[in-house]
BALOBA-1460 file (C-alpha; in Angstrom, 3 decimals):
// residues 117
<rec num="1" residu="x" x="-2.893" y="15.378" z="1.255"/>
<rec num="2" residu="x" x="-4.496" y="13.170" z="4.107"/>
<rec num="3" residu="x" x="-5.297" y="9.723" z="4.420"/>
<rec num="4" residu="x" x="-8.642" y="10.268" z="2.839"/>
<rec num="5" residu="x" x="-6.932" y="11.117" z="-0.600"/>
<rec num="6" residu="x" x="-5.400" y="7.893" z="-0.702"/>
<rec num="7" residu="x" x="-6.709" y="4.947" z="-2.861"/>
<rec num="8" residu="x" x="-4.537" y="2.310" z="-1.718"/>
<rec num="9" residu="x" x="-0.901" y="1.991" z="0.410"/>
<rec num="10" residu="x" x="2.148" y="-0.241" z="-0.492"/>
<rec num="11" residu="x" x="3.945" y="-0.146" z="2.887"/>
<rec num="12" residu="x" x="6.993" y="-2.037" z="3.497"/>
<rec num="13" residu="x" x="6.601" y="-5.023" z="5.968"/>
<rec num="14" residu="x" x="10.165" y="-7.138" z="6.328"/>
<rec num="15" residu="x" x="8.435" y="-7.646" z="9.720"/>
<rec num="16" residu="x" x="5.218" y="-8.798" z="10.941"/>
<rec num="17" residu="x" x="4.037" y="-5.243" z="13.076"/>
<rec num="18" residu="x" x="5.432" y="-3.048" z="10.400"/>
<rec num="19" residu="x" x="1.942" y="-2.754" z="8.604"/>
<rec num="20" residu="x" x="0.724" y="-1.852" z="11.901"/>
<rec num="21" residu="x" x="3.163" y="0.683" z="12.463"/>
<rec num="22" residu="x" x="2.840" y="2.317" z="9.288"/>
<rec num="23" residu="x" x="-1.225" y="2.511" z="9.511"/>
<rec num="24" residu="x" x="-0.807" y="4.459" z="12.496"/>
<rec num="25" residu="x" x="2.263" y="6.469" z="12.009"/>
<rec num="26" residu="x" x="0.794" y="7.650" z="8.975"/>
<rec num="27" residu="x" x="-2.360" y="8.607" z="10.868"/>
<rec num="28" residu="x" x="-4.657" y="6.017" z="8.799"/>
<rec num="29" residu="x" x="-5.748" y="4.768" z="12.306"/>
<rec num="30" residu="x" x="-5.295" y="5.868" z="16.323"/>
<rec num="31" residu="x" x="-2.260" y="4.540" z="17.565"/>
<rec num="32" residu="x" x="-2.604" y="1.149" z="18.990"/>
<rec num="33" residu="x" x="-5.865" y="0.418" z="17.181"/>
<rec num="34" residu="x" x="-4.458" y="-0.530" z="13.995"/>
<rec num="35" residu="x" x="-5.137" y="-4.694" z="14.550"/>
<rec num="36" residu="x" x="-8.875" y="-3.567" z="15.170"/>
<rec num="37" residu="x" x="-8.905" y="-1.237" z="12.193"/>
<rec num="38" residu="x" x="-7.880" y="-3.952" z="9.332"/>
<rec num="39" residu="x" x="-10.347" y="-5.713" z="10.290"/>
<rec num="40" residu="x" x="-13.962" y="-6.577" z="8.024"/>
<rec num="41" residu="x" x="-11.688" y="-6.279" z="4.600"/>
<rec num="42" residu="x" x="-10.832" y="-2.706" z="5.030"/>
<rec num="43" residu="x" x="-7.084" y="-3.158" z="3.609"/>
<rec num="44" residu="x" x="-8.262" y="-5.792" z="0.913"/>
<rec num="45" residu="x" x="-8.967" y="-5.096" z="-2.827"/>
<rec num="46" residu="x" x="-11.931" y="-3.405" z="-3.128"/>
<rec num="47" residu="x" x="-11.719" y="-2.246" z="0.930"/>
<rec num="48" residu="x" x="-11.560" y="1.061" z="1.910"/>
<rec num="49" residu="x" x="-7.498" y="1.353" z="1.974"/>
<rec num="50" residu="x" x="-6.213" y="-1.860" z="-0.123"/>
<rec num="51" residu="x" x="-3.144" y="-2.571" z="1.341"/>
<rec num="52" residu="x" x="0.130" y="-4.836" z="-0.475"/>
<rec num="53" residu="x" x="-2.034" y="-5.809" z="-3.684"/>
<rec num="54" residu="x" x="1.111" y="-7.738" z="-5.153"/>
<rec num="55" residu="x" x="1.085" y="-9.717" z="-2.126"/>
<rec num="56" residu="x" x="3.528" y="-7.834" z="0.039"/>
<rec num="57" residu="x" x="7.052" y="-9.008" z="0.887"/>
<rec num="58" residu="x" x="6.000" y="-12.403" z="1.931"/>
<rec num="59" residu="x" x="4.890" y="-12.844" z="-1.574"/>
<rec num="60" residu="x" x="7.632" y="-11.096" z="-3.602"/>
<rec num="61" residu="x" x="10.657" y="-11.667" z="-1.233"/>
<rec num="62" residu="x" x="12.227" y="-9.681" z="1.213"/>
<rec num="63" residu="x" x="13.924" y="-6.820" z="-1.638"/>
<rec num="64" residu="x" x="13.426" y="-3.917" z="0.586"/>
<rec num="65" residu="x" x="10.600" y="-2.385" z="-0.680"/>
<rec num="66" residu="x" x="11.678" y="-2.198" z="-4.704"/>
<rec num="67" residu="x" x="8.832" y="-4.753" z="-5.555"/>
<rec num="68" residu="x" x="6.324" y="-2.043" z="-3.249"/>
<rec num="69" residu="x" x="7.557" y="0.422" z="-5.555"/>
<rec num="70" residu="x" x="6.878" y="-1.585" z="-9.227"/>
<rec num="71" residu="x" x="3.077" y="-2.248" z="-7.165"/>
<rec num="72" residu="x" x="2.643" y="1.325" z="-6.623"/>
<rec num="73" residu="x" x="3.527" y="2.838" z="-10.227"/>
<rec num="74" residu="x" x="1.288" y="-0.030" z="-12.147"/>
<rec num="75" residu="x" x="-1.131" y="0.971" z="-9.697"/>
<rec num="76" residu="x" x="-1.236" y="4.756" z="-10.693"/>
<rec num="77" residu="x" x="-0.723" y="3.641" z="-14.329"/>
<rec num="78" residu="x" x="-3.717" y="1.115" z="-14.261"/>
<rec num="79" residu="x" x="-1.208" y="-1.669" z="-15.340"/>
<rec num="80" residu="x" x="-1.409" y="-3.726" z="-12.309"/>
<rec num="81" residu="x" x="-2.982" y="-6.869" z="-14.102"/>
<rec num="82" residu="x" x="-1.097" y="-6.260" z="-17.605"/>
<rec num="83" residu="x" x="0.754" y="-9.451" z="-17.844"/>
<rec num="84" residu="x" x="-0.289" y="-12.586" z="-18.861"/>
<rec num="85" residu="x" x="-1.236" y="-15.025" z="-15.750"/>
<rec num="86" residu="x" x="-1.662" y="-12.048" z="-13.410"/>
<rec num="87" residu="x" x="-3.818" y="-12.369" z="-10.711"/>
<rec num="88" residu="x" x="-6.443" y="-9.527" z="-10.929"/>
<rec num="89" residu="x" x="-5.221" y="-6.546" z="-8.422"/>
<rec num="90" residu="x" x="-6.012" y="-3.336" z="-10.249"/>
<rec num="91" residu="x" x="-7.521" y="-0.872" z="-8.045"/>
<rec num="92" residu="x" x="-10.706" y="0.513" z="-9.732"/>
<rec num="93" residu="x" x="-10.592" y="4.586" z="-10.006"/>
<rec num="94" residu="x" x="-7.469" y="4.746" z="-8.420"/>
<rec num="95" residu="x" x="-6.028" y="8.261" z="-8.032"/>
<rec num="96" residu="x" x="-3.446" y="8.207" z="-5.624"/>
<rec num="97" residu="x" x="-1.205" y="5.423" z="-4.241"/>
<rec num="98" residu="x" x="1.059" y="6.164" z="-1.005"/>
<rec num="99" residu="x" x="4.177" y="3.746" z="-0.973"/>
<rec num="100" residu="x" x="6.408" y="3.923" z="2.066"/>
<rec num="101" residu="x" x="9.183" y="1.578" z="2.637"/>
<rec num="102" residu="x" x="11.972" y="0.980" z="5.158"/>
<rec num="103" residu="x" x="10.951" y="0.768" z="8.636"/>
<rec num="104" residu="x" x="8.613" y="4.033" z="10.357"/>
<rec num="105" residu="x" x="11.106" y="6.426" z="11.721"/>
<rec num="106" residu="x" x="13.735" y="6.047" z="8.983"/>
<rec num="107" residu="x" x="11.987" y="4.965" z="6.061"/>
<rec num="108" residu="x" x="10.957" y="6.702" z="3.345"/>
<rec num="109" residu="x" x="7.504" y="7.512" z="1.526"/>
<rec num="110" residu="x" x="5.707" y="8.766" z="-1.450"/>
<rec num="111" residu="x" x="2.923" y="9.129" z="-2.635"/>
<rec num="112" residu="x" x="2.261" y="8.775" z="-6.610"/>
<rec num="113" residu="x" x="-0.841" y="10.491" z="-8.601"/>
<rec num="114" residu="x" x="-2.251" y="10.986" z="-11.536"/>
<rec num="115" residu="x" x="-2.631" y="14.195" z="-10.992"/>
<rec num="116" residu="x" x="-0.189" y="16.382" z="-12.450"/>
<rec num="117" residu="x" x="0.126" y="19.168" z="-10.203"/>
Protein backbone atom coordinates (compact mmCIF):
# COMPACT_ATOMS: atom_id res chain seq x y z
CA UNK A 1 0.00 0.00 0.00
CA UNK A 2 1.04 3.80 -0.26
CA UNK A 3 -0.10 6.79 1.29
CA UNK A 4 -2.74 7.24 -1.33
CA UNK A 5 -4.64 4.05 -0.03
CA UNK A 6 -5.04 5.53 3.19
CA UNK A 7 -8.34 7.15 4.43
CA UNK A 8 -7.23 8.53 7.57
CA UNK A 9 -3.93 8.06 10.17
CA UNK A 10 -4.05 7.68 14.04
CA UNK A 11 -0.37 8.46 14.79
CA UNK A 12 0.90 8.61 18.20
CA UNK A 13 1.90 12.17 19.41
CA UNK A 14 3.12 12.10 23.39
CA UNK A 15 5.08 15.04 21.87
CA UNK A 16 4.35 18.05 19.98
CA UNK A 17 6.73 17.20 16.49
CA UNK A 18 5.74 13.61 16.56
CA UNK A 19 2.79 14.19 14.03
CA UNK A 20 5.32 15.83 12.01
CA UNK A 21 7.64 13.13 12.15
CA UNK A 22 5.31 10.52 11.37
CA UNK A 23 3.78 12.49 8.14
CA UNK A 24 7.08 12.42 6.74
CA UNK A 25 8.63 9.25 7.85
CA UNK A 26 5.78 7.59 6.48
CA UNK A 27 6.29 9.42 3.19
CA UNK A 28 2.75 11.33 3.44
CA UNK A 29 4.85 14.53 2.85
CA UNK A 30 8.79 15.58 1.85
CA UNK A 31 10.76 15.66 4.79
CA UNK A 32 10.78 18.95 6.46
CA UNK A 33 7.60 20.15 4.76
CA UNK A 34 5.23 18.51 6.93
CA UNK A 35 4.13 22.07 8.99
CA UNK A 36 3.36 23.42 5.35
CA UNK A 37 1.54 20.27 4.32
CA UNK A 38 -1.26 20.23 7.28
CA UNK A 39 -2.07 23.17 6.39
CA UNK A 40 -5.83 24.40 4.58
CA UNK A 41 -7.64 21.33 6.65
CA UNK A 42 -5.81 18.60 4.94
CA UNK A 43 -5.51 16.36 8.28
CA UNK A 44 -9.11 17.43 9.50
CA UNK A 45 -12.37 15.38 9.13
CA UNK A 46 -13.40 15.48 5.86
CA UNK A 47 -9.52 16.63 4.64
CA UNK A 48 -7.61 14.71 2.49
CA UNK A 49 -5.69 12.54 5.36
CA UNK A 50 -7.89 13.12 8.71
CA UNK A 51 -5.52 12.86 11.24
CA UNK A 52 -6.32 11.93 15.44
CA UNK A 53 -10.28 12.05 14.94
CA UNK A 54 -10.73 11.12 18.78
CA UNK A 55 -8.79 14.07 19.54
CA UNK A 56 -5.31 12.65 19.83
CA UNK A 57 -3.41 12.18 23.10
CA UNK A 58 -4.03 15.63 24.31
CA UNK A 59 -7.61 14.70 24.31
CA UNK A 60 -7.59 11.09 25.59
CA UNK A 61 -4.44 11.21 27.85
CA UNK A 62 -1.08 10.28 27.38
CA UNK A 63 -1.87 5.98 27.29
CA UNK A 64 0.68 5.30 24.71
CA UNK A 65 -1.16 4.96 21.80
CA UNK A 66 -4.04 2.25 23.14
CA UNK A 67 -6.78 5.02 22.76
CA UNK A 68 -5.10 5.50 18.77
CA UNK A 69 -5.76 1.98 18.50
CA UNK A 70 -9.77 1.86 19.85
CA UNK A 71 -9.90 5.25 17.08
CA UNK A 72 -8.54 3.21 14.39
CA UNK A 73 -10.73 -0.13 14.67
CA UNK A 74 -14.21 2.02 15.11
CA UNK A 75 -12.90 3.75 12.26
CA UNK A 76 -12.63 0.61 9.93
CA UNK A 77 -15.82 -0.70 11.60
CA UNK A 78 -17.84 2.59 10.95
CA UNK A 79 -18.51 2.78 14.79
CA UNK A 80 -16.66 5.87 15.46
CA UNK A 81 -19.83 7.95 16.57
CA UNK A 82 -21.78 4.81 18.16
CA UNK A 83 -22.15 6.04 21.62
CA UNK A 84 -24.42 8.25 23.00
CA UNK A 85 -22.95 12.03 23.34
CA UNK A 86 -20.25 11.32 20.75
CA UNK A 87 -19.00 13.98 18.90
CA UNK A 88 -19.47 13.15 15.15
CA UNK A 89 -15.90 11.72 13.77
CA UNK A 90 -16.81 8.90 11.41
CA UNK A 91 -14.86 9.02 8.36
CA UNK A 92 -17.25 8.75 5.34
CA UNK A 93 -16.19 5.67 2.87
CA UNK A 94 -13.43 4.84 4.87
CA UNK A 95 -11.40 1.84 3.66
CA UNK A 96 -8.25 1.84 5.25
CA UNK A 97 -6.95 3.41 8.50
CA UNK A 98 -3.00 3.43 9.21
CA UNK A 99 -2.35 3.62 13.10
CA UNK A 100 1.25 3.95 14.18
CA UNK A 101 2.23 4.54 17.68
CA UNK A 102 5.40 4.88 19.76
CA UNK A 103 7.83 7.30 18.57
CA UNK A 104 9.26 7.02 14.45
CA UNK A 105 12.24 4.80 14.59
CA UNK A 106 10.96 2.38 17.25
CA UNK A 107 7.39 2.51 17.09
CA UNK A 108 5.17 0.41 15.64
CA UNK A 109 2.37 0.60 12.81
CA UNK A 110 -0.55 -0.92 11.13
CA UNK A 111 -2.66 -0.41 8.99
CA UNK A 112 -6.41 -1.86 9.35
CA UNK A 113 -8.93 -2.57 6.23
CA UNK A 114 -11.88 -3.72 5.32
CA UNK A 115 -10.60 -5.53 2.90
CA UNK A 116 -10.10 -9.02 3.58
CA UNK A 117 -7.21 -10.00 1.69
Amino acid sequence: MKPSDIDGAMLYEGFSPDIYWWLEGLQFCPLGTAWQWIQDGRIALGGELPVNTFGGSVSAGRLHGISHWVEAVKQVQNRADDQPGDKARQISNVENILCATGMTGHGVGVILSKDPR
